[in-house]
Residue, then its C-alpha position, 0 to 999 in steps of 0.5 A: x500500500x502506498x503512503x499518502x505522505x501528505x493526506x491532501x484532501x479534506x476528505x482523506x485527513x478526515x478519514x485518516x482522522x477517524x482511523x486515527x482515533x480508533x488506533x489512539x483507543x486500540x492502543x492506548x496510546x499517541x505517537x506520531x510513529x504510531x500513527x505513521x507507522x499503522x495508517x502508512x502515512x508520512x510524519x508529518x501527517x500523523x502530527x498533524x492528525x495527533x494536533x487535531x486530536x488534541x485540539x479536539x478531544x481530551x483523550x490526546x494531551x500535547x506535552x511541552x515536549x512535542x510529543x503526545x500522551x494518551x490519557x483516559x477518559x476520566x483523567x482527561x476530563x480532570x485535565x480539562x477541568x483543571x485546564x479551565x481552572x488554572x486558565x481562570x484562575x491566572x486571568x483574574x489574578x493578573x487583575x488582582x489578588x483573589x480570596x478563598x472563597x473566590x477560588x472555591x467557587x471557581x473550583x466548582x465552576x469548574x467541576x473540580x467538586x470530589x477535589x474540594x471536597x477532600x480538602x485541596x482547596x483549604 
């Protein structure tokens, strides 16, 4: 099977996309060798299609190093909640100093409920 070095259509990267995410879950995890290697494609390609997963899923995180982390679903909801959060959280600080009970609430904003509860937000 040829590879499709650079998926040039919209209609081959998103069908390249779909296949993508069931490899992702069938592996547990993301990497562009993964990706290149199982769907025959070029790397950058698969980078590209592991972009997009992260920029539209919260199972494929980006890491500052460039790679890719596959993370379940339950903690990849924690991770975007968190994310929320923590971006909130900076913005207002960057107009002042905040309370307690205005990080809680962003805290339950946020869904971060089960963290508060044991006690992380004192």
């Amino acid at each position: 099977m040829p590879r499709d070095h650079q998926l040039t259509t919209p209609e081959a990267f998103d069908a390249a996309y779909a296949k993508a995410i069931s490899l992702v879950h069938a592996h547990r995890a993301a990497s562009v060798p993964l990706v290149q290697r199982h769907l025959r494609i070029g790397s950058d390609a698969a980078r590209r299609l592991l972009a997009r997963m992260a920029r539209e899923t919260t199972f494929v995180r980006p890491m500052l190093s460039g790679l890719y982390i596959y993370t379940p679903e339950p903690l990849a909801n924690e991770l975007k909640s968190l994310h929320g959060f923590v971006a909130e959280v900076l913005a207002r600080s960057a107009k002042g100093p905040l309370d307690p009970d205005t990080i809680r609430s962003l805290g339950e904003k946020h869904a971060l409920q089960n963290y508060l509860q044991a006690g992380g937000c004192q």
